[in-house]
Structure formats: structure tokens, C-alpha cells
SENU-483154 format. One record per atom (N, C-alpha, C): residue number from 1; residue in three letters; x, y, z. Coordinates in steps of 0.001 Angstrom, whole numbers. Example, Ala and Ser with C-alpha at 12.3 -4.5 7.8 and 13.67 -1.06 7.14 Angstrom:
BEGIN
<vexlo><nr>1</nr><rest>ALA</rest><x>13190</x><y>-5690</y><z>7800</z></vexlo>
<vexlo><nr>1</nr><rest>ALA</rest><x>12300</x><y>-4500</y><z>7800</z></vexlo>
<vexlo><nr>1</nr><rest>ALA</rest><x>13200</x><y>-3300</y><z>7800</z></vexlo>
<vexlo><nr>2</nr><rest>SER</rest><x>12850</x><y>-2250</y><z>7080</z></vexlo>
<vexlo><nr>2</nr><rest>SER</rest><x>13670</x><y>-1060</y><z>7140</z></vexlo>
<vexlo><nr>2</nr><rest>SER</rest><x>12900</x><y>30</y><z>7870</z></vexlo>
***
This chain:
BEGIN
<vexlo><nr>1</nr><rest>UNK</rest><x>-39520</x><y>-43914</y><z>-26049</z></vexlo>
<vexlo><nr>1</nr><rest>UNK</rest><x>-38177</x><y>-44455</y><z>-26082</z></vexlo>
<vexlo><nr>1</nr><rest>UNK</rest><x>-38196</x><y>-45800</y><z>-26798</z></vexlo>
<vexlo><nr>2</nr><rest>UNK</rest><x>-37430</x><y>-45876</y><z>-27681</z></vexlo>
<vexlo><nr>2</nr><rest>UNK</rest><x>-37439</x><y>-47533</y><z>-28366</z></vexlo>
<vexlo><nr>2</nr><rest>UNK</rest><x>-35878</x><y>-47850</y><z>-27374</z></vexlo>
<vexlo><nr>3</nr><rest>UNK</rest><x>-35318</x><y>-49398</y><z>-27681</z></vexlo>
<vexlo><nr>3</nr><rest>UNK</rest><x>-34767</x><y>-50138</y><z>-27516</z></vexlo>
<vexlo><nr>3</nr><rest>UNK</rest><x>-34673</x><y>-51349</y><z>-28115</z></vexlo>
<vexlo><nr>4</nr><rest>UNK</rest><x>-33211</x><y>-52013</y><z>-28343</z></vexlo>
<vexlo><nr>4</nr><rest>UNK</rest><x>-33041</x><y>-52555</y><z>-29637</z></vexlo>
<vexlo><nr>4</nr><rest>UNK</rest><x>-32872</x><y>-54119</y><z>-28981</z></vexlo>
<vexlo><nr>5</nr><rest>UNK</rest><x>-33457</x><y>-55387</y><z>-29398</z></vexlo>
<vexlo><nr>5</nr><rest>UNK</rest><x>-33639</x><y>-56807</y><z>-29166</z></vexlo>
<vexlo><nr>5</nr><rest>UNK</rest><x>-33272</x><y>-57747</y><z>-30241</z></vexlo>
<vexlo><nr>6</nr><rest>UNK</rest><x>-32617</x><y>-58446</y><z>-29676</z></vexlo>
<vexlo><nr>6</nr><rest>UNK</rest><x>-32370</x><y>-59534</y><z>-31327</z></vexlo>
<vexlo><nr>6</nr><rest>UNK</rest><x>-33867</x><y>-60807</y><z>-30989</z></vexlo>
<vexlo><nr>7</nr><rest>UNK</rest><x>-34423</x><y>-60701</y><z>-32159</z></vexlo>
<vexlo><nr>7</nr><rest>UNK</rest><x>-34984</x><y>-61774</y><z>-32159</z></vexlo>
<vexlo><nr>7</nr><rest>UNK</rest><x>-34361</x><y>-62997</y><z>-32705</z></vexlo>
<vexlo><nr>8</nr><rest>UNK</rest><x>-34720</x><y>-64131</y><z>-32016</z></vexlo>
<vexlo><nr>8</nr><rest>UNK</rest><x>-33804</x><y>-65052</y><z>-32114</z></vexlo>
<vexlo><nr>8</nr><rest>UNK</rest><x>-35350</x><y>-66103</y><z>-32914</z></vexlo>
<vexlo><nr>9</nr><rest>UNK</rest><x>-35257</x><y>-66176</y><z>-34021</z></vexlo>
<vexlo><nr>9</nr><rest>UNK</rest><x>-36739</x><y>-67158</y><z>-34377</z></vexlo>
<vexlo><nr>9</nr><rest>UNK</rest><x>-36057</x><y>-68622</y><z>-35097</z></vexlo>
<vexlo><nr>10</nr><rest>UNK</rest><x>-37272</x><y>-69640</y><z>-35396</z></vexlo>
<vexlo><nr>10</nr><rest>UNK</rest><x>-37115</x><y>-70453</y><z>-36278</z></vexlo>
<vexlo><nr>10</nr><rest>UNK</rest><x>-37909</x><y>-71345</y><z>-36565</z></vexlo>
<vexlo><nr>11</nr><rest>UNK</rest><x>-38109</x><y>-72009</y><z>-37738</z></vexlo>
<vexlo><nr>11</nr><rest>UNK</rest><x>-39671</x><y>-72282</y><z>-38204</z></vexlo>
<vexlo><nr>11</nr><rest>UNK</rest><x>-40013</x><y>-74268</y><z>-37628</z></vexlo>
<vexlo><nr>12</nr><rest>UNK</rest><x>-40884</x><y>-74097</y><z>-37277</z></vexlo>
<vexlo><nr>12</nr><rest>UNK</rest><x>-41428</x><y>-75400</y><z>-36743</z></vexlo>
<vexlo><nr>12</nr><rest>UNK</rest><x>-42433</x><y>-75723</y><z>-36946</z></vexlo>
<vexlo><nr>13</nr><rest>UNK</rest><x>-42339</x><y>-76764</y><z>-38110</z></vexlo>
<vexlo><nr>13</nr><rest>UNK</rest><x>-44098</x><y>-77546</y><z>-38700</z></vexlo>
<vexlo><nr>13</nr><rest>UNK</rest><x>-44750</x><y>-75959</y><z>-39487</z></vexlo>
<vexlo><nr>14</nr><rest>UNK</rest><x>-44126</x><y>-75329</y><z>-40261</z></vexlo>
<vexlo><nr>14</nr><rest>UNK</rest><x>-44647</x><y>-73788</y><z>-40917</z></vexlo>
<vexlo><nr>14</nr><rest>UNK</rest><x>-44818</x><y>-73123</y><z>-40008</z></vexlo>
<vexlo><nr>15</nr><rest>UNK</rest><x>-44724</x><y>-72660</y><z>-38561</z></vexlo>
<vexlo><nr>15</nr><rest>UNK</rest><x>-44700</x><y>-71943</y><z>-38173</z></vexlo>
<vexlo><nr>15</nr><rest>UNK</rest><x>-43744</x><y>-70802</y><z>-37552</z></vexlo>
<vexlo><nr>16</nr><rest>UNK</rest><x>-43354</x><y>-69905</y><z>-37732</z></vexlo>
<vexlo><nr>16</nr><rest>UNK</rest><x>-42319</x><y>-69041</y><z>-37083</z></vexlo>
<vexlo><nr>16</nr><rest>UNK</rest><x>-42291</x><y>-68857</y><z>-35848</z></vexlo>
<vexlo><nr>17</nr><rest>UNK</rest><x>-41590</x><y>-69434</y><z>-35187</z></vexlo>
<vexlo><nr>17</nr><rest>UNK</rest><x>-41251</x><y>-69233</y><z>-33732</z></vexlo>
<vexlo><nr>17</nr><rest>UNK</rest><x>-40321</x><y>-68545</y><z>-33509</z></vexlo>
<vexlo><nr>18</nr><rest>UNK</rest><x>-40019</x><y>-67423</y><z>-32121</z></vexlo>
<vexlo><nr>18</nr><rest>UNK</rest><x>-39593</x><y>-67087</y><z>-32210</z></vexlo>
<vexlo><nr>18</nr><rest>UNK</rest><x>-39131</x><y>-66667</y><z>-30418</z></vexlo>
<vexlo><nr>19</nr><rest>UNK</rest><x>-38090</x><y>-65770</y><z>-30118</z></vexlo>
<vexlo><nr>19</nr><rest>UNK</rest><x>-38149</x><y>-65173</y><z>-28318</z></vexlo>
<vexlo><nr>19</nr><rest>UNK</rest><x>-37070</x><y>-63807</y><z>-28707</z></vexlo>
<vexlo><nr>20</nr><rest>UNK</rest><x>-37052</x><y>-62848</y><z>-27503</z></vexlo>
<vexlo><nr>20</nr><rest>UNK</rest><x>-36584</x><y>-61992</y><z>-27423</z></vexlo>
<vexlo><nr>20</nr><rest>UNK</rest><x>-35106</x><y>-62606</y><z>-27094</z></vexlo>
<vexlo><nr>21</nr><rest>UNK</rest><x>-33817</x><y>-62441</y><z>-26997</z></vexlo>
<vexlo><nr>21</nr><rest>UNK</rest><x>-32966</x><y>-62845</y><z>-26446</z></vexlo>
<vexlo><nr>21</nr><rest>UNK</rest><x>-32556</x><y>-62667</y><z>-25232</z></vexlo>
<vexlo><nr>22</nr><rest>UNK</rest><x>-32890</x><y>-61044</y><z>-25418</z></vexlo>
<vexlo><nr>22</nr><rest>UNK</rest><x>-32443</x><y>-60325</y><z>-24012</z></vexlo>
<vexlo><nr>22</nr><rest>UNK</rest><x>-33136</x><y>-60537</y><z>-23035</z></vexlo>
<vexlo><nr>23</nr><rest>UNK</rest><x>-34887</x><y>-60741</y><z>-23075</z></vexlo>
<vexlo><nr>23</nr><rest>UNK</rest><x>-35943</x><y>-60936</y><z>-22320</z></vexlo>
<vexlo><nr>23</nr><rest>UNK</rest><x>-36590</x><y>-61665</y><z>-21946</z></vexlo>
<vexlo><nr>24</nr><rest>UNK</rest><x>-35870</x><y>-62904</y><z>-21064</z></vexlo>
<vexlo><nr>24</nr><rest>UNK</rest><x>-36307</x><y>-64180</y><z>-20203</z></vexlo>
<vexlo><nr>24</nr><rest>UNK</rest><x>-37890</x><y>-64143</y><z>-20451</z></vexlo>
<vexlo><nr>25</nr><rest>UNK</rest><x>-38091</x><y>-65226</y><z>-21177</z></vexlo>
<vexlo><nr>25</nr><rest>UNK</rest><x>-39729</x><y>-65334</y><z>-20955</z></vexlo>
<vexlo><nr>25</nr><rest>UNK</rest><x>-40557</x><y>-64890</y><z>-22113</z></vexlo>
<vexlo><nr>26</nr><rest>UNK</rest><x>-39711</x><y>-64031</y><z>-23218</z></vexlo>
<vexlo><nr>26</nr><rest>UNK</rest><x>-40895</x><y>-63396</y><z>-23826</z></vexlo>
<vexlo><nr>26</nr><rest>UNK</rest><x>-40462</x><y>-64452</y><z>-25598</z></vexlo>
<vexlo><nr>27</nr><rest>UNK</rest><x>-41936</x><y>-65183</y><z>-25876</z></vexlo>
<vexlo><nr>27</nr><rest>UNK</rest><x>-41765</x><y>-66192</y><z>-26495</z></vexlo>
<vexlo><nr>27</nr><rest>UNK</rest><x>-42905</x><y>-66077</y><z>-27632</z></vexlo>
<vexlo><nr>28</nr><rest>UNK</rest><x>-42686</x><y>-66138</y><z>-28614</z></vexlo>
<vexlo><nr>28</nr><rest>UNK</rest><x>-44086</x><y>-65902</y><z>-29505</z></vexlo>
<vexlo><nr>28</nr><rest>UNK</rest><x>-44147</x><y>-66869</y><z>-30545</z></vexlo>
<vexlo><nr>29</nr><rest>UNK</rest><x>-45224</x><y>-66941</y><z>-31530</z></vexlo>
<vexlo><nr>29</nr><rest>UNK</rest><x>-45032</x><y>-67195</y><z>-32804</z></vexlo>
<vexlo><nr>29</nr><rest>UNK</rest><x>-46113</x><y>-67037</y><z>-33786</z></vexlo>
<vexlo><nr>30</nr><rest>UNK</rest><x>-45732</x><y>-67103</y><z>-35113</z></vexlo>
<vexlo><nr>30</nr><rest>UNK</rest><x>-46876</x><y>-66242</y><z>-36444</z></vexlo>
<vexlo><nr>30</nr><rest>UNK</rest><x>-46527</x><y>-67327</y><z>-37330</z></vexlo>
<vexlo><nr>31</nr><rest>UNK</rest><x>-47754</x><y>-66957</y><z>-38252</z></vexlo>
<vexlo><nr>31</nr><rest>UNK</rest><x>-47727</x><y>-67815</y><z>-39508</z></vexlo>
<vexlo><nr>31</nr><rest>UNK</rest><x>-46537</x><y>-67357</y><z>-40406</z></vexlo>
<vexlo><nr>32</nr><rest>UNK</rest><x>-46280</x><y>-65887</y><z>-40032</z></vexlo>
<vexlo><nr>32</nr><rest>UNK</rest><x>-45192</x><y>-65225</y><z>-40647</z></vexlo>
<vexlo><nr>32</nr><rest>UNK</rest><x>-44159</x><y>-64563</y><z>-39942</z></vexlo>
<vexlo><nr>33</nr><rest>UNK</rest><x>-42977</x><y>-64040</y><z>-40989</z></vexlo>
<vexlo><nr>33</nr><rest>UNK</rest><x>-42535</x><y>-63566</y><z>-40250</z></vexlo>
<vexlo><nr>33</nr><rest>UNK</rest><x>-42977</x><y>-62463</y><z>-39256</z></vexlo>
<vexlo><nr>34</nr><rest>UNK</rest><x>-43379</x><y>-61799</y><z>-40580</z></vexlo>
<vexlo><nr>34</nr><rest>UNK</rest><x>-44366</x><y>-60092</y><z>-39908</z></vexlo>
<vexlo><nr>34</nr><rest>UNK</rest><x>-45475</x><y>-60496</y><z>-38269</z></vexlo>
<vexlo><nr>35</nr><rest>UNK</rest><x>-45963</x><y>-61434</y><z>-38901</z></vexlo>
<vexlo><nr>35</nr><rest>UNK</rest><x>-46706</x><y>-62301</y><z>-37483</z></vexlo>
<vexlo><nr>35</nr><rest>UNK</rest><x>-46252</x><y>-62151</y><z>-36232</z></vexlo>
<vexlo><nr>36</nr><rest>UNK</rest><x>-44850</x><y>-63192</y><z>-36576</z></vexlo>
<vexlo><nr>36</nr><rest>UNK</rest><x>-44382</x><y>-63168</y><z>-35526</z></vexlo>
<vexlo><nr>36</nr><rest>UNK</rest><x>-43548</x><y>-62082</y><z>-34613</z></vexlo>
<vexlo><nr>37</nr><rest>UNK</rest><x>-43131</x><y>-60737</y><z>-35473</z></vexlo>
<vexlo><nr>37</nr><rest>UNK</rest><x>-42830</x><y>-59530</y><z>-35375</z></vexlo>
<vexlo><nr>37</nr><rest>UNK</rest><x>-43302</x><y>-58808</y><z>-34134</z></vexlo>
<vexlo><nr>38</nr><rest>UNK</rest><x>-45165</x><y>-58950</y><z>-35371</z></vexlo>
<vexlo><nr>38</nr><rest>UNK</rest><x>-46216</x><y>-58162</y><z>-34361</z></vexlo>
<vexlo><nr>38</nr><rest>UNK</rest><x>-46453</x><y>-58542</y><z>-32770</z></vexlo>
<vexlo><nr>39</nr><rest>UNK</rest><x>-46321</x><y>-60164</y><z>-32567</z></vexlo>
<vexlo><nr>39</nr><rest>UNK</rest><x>-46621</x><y>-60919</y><z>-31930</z></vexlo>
<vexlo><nr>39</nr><rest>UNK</rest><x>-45408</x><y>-60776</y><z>-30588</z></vexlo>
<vexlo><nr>40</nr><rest>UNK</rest><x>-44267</x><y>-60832</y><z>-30907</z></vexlo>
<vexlo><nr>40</nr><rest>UNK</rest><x>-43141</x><y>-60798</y><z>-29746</z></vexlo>
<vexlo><nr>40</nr><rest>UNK</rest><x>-43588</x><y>-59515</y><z>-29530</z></vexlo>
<vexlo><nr>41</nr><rest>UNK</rest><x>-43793</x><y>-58416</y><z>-30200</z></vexlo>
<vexlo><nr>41</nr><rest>UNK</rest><x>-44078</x><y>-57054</y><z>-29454</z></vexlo>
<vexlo><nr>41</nr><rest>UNK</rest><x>-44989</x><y>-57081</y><z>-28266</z></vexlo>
<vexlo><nr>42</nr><rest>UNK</rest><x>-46017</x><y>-57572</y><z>-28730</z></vexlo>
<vexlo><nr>42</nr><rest>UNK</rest><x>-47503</x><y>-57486</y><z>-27883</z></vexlo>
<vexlo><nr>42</nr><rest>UNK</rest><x>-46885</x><y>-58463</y><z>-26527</z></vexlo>
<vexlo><nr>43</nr><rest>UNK</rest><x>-46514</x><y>-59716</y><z>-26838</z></vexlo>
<vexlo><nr>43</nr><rest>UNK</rest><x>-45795</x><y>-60346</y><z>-25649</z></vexlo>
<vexlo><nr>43</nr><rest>UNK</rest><x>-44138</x><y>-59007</y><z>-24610</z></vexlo>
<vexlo><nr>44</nr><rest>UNK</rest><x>-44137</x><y>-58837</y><z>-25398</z></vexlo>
<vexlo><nr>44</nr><rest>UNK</rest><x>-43105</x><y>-57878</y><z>-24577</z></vexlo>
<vexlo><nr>44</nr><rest>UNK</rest><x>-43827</x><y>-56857</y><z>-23515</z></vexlo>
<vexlo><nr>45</nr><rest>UNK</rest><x>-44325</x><y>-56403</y><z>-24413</z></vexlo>
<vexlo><nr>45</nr><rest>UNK</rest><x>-45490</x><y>-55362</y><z>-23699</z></vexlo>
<vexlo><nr>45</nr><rest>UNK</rest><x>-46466</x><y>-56199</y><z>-22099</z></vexlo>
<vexlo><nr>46</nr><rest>UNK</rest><x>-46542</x><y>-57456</y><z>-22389</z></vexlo>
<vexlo><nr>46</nr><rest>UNK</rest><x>-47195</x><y>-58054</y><z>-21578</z></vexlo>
<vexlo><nr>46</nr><rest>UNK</rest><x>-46403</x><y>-58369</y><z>-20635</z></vexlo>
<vexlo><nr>47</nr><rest>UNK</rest><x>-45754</x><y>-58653</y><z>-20880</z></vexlo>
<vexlo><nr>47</nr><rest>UNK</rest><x>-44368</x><y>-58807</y><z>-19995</z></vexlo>
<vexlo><nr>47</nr><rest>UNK</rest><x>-44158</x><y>-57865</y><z>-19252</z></vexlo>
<vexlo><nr>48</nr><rest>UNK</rest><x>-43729</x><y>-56814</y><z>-19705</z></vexlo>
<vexlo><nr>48</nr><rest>UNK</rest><x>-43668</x><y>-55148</y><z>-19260</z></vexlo>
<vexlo><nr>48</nr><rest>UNK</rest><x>-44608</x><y>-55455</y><z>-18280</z></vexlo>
<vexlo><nr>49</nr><rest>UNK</rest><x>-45873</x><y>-55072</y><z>-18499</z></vexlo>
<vexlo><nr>49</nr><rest>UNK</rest><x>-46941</x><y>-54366</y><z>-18383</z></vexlo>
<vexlo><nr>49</nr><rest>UNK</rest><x>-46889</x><y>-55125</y><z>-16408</z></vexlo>
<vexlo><nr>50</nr><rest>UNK</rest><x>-46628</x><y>-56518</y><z>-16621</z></vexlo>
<vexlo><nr>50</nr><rest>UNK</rest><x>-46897</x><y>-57376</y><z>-15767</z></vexlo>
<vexlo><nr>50</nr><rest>UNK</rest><x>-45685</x><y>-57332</y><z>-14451</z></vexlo>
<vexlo><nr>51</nr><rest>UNK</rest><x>-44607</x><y>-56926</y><z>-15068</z></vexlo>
<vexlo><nr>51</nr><rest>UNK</rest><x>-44160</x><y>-56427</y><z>-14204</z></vexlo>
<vexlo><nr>51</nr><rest>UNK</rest><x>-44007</x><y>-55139</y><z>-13408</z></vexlo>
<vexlo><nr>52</nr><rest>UNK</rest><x>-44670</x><y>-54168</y><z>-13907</z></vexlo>
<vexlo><nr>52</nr><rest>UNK</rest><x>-45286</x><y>-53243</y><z>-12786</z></vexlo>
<vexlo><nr>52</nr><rest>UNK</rest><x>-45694</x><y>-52818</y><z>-12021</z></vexlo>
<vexlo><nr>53</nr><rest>UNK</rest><x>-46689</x><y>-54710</y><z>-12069</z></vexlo>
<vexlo><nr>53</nr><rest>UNK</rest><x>-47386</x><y>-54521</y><z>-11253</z></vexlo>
<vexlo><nr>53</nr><rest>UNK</rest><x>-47316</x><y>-55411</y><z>-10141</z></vexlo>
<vexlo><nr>54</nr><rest>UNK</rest><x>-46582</x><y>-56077</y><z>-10512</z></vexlo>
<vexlo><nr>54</nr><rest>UNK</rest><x>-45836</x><y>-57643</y><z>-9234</z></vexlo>
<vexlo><nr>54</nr><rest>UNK</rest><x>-45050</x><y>-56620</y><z>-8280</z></vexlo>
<vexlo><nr>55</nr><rest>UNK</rest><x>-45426</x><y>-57508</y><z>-6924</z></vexlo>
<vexlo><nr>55</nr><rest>UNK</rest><x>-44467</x><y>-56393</y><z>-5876</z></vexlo>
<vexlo><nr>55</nr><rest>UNK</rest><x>-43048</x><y>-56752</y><z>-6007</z></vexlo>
<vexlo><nr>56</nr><rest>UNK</rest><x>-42107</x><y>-55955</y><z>-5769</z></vexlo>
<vexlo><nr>56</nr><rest>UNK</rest><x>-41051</x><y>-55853</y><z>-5512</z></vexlo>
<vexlo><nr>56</nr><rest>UNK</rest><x>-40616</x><y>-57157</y><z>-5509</z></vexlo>
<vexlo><nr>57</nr><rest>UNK</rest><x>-39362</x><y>-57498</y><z>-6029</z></vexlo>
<vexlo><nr>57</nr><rest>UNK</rest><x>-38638</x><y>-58972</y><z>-5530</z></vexlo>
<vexlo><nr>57</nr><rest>UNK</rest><x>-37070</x><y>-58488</y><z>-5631</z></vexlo>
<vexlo><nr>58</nr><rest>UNK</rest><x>-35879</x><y>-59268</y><z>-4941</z></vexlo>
<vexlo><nr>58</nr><rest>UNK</rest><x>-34913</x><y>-59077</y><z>-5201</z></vexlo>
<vexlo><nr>58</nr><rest>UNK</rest><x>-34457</x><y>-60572</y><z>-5966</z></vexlo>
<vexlo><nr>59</nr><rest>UNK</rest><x>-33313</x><y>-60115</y><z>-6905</z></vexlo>
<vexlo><nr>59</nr><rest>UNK</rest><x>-33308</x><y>-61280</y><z>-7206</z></vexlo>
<vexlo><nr>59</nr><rest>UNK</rest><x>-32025</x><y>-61481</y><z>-7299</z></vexlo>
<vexlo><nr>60</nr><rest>UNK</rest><x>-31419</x><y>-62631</y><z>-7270</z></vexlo>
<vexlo><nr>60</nr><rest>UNK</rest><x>-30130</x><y>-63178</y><z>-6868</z></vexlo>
<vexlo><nr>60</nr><rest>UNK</rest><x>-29124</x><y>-63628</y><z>-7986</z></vexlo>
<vexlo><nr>61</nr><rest>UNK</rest><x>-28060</x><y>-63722</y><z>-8043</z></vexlo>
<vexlo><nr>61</nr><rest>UNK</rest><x>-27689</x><y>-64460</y><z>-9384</z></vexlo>
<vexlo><nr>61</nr><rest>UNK</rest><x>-26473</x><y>-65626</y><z>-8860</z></vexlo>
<vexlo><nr>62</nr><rest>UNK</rest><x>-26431</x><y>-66500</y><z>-9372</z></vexlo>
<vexlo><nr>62</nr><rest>UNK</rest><x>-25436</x><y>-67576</y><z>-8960</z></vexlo>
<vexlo><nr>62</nr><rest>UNK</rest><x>-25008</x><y>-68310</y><z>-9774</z></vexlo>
<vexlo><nr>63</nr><rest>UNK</rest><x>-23285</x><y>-68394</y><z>-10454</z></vexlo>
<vexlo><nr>63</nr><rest>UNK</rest><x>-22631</x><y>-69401</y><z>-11349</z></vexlo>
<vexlo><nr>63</nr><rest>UNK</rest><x>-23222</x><y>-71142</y><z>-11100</z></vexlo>
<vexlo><nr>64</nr><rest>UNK</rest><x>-22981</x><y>-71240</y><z>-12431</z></vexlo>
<vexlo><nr>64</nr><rest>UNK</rest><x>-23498</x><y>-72772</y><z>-12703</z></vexlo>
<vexlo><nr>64</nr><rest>UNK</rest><x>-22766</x><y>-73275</y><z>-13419</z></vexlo>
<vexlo><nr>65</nr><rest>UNK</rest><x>-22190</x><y>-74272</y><z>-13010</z></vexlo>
<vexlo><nr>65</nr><rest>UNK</rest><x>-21231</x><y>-75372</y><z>-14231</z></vexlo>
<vexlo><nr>65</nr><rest>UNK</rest><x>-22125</x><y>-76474</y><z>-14873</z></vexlo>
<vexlo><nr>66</nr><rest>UNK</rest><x>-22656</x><y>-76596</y><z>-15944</z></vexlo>
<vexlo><nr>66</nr><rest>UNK</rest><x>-23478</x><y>-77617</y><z>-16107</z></vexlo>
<vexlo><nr>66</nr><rest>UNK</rest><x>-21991</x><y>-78389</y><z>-17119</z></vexlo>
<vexlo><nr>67</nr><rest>UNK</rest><x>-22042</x><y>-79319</y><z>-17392</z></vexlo>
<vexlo><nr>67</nr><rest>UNK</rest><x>-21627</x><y>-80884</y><z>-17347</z></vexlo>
<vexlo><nr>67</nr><rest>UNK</rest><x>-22166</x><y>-81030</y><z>-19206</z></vexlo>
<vexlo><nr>68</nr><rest>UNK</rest><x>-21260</x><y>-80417</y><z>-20302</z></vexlo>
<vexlo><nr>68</nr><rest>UNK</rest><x>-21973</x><y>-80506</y><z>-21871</z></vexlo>
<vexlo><nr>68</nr><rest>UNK</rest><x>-21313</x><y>-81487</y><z>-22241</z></vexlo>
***
């Protein structure tokens, strides 16, 4: 099954940085773009992978007014 992610990147000191948008946490970066491509994948996957195996949590959600 694929599924579709915007990568959200941008370059800092030559390097491509980059994160999933949709996926709290998953953060990478390459000398290139392709780099950094390969690189958010393998972090996704780790991500994945890692939550399989963490027990159970529920998790909560709660509005926030922050003050811009």
C-alpha cells in the first residue's frame, strides 16, 4: 500500500532539510534533494516500525490559543 505525504524541506548551510507534514516527528536531511527523499523514507519507516512496538497509549487532544 503506498500513501501520499507532502514533504515540507528547505536548505540550511547546503544542506536539504526536510519533515513529513503529516507525521509528527519524522525529520531528515541530504546533501540532496534525492538524499533527502531517500532519507525521510527510511525515517518514516523508523517511525513506523517503532511504533508497533510501544505499548498501547491513548492519546488526548486539546485546543490552544497561543498569543502571535
Amino acid at each position: 500500500m503506498e500513501r501520499r505525504f507532502t514533504l515540507e524541506y528547505w536548505i540550511d548551510e547546503g544542506w536539504y532539510v526536510g519533515r513529513l507534514k503529516e507525521v509528527p516527528g519524522v525529520f531528515s536531511q541530504g546533501e540532496t534533494i534525492e538524499e533527502l527523499e531517500e532519507n525521510i523514507k527510511e525515517a518514516y519507516h523508523l517511525i513506523m516500525a517503532e511504533e508497533e512496538i510501544s505499548p498501547p497509549h491513548k492519546a488526548y487532544r486539546k485546543e490552544l490559543e497561543i498569543q502571535v
